[in-house]
KEDRENLO-624610 format. One record per residue (C-alpha): x, y, z negated; residue number from 1; residue in one letter. Coordinates in steps of 0.25 Angstrom, whole numbers, plus 5000, padded with zeros to 4 digits. Layout:
BEGIN
((X, Y, Z), NUM, A)
...
***
This chain:
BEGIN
((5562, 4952, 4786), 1, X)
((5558, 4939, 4793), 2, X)
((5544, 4936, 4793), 3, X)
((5543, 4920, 4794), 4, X)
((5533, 4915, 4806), 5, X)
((5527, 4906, 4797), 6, X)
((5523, 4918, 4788), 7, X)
((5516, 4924, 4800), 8, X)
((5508, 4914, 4803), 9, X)
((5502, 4912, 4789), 10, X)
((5499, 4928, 4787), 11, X)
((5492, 4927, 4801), 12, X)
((5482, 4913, 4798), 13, X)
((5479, 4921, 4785), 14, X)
((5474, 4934, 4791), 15, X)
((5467, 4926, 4802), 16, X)
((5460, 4917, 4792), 17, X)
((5455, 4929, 4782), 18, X)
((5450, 4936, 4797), 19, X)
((5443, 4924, 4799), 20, X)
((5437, 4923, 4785), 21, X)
((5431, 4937, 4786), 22, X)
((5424, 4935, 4800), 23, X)
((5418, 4923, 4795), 24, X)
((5414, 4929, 4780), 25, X)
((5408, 4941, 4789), 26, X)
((5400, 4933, 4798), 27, X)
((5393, 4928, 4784), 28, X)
((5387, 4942, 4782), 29, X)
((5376, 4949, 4786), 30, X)
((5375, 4958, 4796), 31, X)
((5369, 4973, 4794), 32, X)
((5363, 4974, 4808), 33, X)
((5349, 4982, 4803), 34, X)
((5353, 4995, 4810), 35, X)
((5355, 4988, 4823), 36, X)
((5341, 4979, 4822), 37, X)
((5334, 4993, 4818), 38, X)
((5340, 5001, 4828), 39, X)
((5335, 4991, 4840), 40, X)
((5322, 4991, 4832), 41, X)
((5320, 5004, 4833), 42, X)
((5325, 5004, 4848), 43, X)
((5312, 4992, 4852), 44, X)
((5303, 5000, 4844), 45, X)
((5305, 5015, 4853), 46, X)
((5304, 5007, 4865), 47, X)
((5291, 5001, 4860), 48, X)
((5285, 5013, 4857), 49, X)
((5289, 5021, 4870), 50, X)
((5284, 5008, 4877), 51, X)
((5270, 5010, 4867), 52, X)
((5271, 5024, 4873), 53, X)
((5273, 5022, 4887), 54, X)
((5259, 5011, 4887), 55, X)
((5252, 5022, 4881), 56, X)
((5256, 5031, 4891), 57, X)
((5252, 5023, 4903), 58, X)
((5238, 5019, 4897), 59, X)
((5235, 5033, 4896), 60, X)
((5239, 5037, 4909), 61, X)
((5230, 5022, 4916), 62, X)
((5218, 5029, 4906), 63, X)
((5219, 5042, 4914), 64, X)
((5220, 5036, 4928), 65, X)
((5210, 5028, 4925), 66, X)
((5202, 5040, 4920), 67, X)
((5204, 5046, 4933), 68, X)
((5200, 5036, 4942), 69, X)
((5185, 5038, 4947), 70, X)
((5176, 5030, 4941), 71, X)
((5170, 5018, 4950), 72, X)
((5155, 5020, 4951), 73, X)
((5148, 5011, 4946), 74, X)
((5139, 5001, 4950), 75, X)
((5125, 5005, 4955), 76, X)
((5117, 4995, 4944), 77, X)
((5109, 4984, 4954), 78, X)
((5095, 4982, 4946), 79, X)
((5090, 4967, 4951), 80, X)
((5073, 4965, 4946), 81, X)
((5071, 4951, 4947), 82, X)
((5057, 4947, 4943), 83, X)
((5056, 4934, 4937), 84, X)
((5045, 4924, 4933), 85, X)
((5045, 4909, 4925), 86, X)
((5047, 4899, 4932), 87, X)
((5055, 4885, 4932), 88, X)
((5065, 4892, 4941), 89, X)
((5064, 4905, 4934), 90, X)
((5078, 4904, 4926), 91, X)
((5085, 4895, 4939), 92, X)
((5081, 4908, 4948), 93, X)
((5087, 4919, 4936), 94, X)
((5098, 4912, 4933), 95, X)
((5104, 4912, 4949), 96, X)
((5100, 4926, 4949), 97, X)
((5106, 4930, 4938), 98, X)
((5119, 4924, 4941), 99, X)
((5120, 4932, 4954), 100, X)
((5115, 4945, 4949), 101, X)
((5128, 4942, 4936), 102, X)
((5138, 4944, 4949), 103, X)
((5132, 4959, 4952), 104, X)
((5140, 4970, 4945), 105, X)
((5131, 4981, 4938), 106, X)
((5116, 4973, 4941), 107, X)
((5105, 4975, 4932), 108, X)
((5095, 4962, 4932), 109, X)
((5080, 4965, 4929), 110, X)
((5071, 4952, 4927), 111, X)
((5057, 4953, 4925), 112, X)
((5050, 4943, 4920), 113, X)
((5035, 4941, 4925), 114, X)
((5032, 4937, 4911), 115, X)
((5023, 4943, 4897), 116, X)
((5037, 4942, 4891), 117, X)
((5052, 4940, 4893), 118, X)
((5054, 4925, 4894), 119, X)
((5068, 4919, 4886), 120, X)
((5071, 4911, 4899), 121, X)
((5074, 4926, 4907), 122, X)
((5078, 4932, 4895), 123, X)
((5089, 4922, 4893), 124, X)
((5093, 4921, 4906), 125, X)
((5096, 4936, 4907), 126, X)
((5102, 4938, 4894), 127, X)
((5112, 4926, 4897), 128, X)
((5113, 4931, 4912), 129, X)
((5124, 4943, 4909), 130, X)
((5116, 4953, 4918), 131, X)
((5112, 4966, 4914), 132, X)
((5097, 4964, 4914), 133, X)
((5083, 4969, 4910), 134, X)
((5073, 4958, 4906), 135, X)
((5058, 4962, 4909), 136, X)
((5044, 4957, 4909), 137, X)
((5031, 4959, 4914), 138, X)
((5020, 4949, 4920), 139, X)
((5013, 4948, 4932), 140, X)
((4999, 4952, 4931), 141, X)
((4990, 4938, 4930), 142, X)
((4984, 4941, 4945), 143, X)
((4996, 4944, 4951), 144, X)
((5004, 4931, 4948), 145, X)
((5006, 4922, 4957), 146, X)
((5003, 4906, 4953), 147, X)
((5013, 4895, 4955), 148, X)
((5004, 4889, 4966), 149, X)
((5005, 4903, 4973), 150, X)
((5014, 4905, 4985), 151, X)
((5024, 4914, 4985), 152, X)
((5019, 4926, 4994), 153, X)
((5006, 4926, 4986), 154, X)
((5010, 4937, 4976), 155, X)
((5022, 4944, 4975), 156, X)
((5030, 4939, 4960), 157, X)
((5038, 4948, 4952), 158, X)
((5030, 4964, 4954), 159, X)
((5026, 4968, 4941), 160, X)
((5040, 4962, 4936), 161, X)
((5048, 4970, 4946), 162, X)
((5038, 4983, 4945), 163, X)
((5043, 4981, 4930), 164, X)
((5060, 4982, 4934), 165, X)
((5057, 4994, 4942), 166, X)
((5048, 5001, 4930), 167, X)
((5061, 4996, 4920), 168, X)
((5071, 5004, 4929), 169, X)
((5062, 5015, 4932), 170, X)
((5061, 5017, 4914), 171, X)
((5077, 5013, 4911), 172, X)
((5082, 5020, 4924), 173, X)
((5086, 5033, 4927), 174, X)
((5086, 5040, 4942), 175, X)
((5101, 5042, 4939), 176, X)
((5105, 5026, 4939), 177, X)
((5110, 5021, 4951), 178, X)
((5105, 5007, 4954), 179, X)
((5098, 4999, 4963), 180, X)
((5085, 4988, 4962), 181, X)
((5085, 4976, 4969), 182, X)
((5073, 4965, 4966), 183, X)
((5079, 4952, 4966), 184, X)
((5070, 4940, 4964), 185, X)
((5074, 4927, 4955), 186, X)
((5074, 4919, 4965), 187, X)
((5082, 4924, 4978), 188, X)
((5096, 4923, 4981), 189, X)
((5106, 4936, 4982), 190, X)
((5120, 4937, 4988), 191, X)
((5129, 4945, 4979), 192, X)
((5132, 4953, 4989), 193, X)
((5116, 4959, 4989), 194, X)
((5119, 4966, 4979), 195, X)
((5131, 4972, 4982), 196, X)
((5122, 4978, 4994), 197, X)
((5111, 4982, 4985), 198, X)
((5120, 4992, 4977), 199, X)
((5121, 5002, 4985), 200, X)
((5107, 5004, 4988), 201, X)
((5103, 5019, 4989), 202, X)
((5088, 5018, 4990), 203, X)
((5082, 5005, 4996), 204, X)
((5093, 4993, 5003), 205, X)
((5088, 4982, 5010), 206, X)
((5094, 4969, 5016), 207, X)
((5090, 4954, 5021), 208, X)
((5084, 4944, 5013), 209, X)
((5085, 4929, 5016), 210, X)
((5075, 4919, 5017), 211, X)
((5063, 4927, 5017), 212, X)
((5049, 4929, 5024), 213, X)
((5052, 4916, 5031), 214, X)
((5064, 4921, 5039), 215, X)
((5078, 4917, 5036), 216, X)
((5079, 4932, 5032), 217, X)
((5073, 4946, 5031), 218, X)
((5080, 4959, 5034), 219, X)
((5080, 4973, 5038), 220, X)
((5083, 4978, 5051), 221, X)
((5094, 4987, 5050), 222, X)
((5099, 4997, 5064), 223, X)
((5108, 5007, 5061), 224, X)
((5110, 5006, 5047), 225, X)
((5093, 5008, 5044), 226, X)
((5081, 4999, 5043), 227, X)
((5074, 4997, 5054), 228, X)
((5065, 4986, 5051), 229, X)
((5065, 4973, 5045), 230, X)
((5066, 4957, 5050), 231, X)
((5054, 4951, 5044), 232, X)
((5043, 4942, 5048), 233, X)
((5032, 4942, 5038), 234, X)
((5025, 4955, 5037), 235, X)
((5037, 4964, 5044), 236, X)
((5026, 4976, 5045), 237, X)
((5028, 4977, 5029), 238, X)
((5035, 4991, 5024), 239, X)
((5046, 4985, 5017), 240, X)
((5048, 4970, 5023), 241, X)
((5059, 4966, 5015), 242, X)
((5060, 4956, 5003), 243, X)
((5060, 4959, 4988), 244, X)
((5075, 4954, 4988), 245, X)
((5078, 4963, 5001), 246, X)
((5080, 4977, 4993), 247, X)
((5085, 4986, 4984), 248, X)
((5082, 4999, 4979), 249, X)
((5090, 5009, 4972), 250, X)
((5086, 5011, 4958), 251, X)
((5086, 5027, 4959), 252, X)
((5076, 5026, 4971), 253, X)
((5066, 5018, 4962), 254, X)
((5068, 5026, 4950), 255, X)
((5064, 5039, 4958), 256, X)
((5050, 5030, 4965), 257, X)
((5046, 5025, 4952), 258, X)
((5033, 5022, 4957), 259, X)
((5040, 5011, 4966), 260, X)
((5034, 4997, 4965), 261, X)
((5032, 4984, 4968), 262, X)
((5015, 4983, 4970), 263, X)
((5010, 4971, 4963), 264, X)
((4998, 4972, 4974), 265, X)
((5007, 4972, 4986), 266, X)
((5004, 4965, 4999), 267, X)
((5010, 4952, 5000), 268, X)
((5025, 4955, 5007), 269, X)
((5023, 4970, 5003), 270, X)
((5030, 4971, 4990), 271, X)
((5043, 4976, 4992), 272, X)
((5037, 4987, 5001), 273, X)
((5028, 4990, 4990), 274, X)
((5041, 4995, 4983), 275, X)
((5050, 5001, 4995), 276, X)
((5040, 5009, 5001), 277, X)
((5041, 5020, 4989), 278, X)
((5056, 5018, 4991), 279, X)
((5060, 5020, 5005), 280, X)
((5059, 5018, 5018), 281, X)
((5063, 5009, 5028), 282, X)
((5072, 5019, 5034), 283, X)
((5078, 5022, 5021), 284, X)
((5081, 5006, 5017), 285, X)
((5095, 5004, 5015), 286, X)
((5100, 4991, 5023), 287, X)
((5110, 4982, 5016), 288, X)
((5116, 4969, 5020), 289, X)
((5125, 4973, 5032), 290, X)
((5112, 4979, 5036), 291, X)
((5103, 4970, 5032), 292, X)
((5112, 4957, 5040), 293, X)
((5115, 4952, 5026), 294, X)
((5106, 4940, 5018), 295, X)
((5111, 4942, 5005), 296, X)
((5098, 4938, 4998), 297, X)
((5089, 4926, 5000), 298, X)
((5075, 4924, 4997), 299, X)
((5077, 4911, 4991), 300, X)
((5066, 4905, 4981), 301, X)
((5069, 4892, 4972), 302, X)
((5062, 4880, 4973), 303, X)
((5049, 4878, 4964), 304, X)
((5053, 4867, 4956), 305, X)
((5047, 4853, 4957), 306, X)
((5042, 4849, 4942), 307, X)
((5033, 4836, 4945), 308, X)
((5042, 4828, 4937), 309, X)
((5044, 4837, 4927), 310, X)
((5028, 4837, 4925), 311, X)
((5026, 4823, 4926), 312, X)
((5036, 4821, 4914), 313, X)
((5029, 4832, 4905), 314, X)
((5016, 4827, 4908), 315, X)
((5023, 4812, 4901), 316, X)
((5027, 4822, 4891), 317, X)
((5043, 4821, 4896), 318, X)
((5045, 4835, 4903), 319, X)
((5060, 4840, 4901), 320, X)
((5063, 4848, 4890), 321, X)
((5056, 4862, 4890), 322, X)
((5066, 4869, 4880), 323, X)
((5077, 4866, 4891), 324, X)
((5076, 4880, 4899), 325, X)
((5074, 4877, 4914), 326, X)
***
């Protein structure tokens, strides 16, 4: 039996277009792909938790190690007694002391104020400074205070209030603290580095000091490593010829020799004997500094102010503000 060509062709376009028509009606539906999605799911989420697993791990292991480590020592504590008195240029001098002493690790700022009570200028200060501190007060005993008219040498300043540190340490302070006491005036000037040098003080260390006694500097004499003397000029036969800001003492030493003080009657120039010579000895002095070659404190003092204008205004009843702190 013949089969026309023309009968061929017809079958073939219809089975092509009922092929065609299917594919397009199944592109139309939708497709049921849940069990792939949750099985890529479930894939992300092991490799999630094994990677949750593996963090945990390696926290635990840097906890032991750092467990294991030795601990760095810390710090012995460096306990600065500044005695401090009103004045105009009282909060000027605290304020540039202050921001020295913020840039010493583990310090320990005692300020004690020759005063019947703690004044709000000091206490301020202190609170807004960041340091650790302890903010005490006692005042000078009427015949012992030196005037405004007075010069400088006539009576020592700041005895009672640094007797009064010394008794704070000696009461809060136990034989087992390491530390070290270093008396630093409110109005001298100190090199960071000083106090780097006064930390490892073992009993009592010395260095130069700047601008003092009338000569560009003071020091000791340092042969071999020890003390041999001291370069002074004004009374160099003193026990201890060195400056208030010229030593440090370790805090265990002045615990044990609680008797130790500053006497309010010394001898003009002998007031920083009148506490070493219960400490140590000359041979026992620890030189600091590169042995003593280094001025890393200077004996500087501030300029009394000049207030004729500011008396001529008040007395025309025009002084400047008093509420505004000075």
């Amino acid at each position: 039996m013949k089969v026309k060509l023309k009968n061929v062709f017809v079958v073939y376009f219809l089975v092509s277009l009922i092929g065609l028509m299917y594919a397009l009606l199944q592109l139309g539906q939708p497709c049921d792909c849940t069990h792939h999605l949750k099985s890529a799911s479930d894939l992300i989420h092991a490799k999630e938790k094994k990677l949750s697993q593996l963090q945990n791990e390696l926290k635990r292991l840097q906890g032991r190690e750092k467990v294991l480590e030795p601990a760095a020592p810390a710090l012995p504590v460096i306990y600065v007694i500044t005695p401090t008195y009103a004045r105009l240029v009282q909060k000027a001098e605290l304020v540039r002391l202050s921001q020295t002493l913020m840039h010493v690790k583990n310090l320990h700022w005692i300020v004690v104020e020759d005063s019947p009570v703690k004044t709000q200028l000091v206490s301020e200060l202190l609170a807004q400074s960041n340091l650790r501190f302890t903010h005490l007060h006692t005042e000078t005993p009427k015949e012992h205070k030196r005037k405004e008219t007075d010069p400088n040498w006539l009576k020592p300043r700041g005895v009672e209030q640094r007797n009064l540190a010394l008794q704070w340490l000696r009461e809060n302070r136990e034989l087992s603290n390491e530390g070290v006491v270093y008396f630093a005036d409110d109005d001298n000037t100190y090199s960071l580095r000083l106090f780097d040098e006064i930390r490892s003080t073992k009993r009592v260390s010395v260095w130069p000091v700047g601008l003092v006694g009338g000569l560009r500097f003071e020091r000791p004499l340092v042969e071999g490593g020890k003390v041999m003397g001291f370069y002074t000029a004004w009374k160099p036969n003193r026990p201890f010829p060195v400056d208030m800001a010229g030593f440090a003492v370790a805090l265990q030493l002045l615990l044990a020799n609680r008797e130790a003080r500053f006497d309010l009657l010394a001898e003009r120039g002998y007031l920083e004997s009148s506490l070493l010579q219960s400490l140590a000895s000359i041979e026992e002095l620890e030189p600091k500094a590169d042995n003593c070659t280094k001025v890393l404190v200077w004996h500087t003092r501030t300029e009394k102010p000049k207030m004729k204008q500011e008396e001529l205004l008040q007395k025309q009843g025009l002084g400047s503000d008093p509420s505004i702190e000075v």
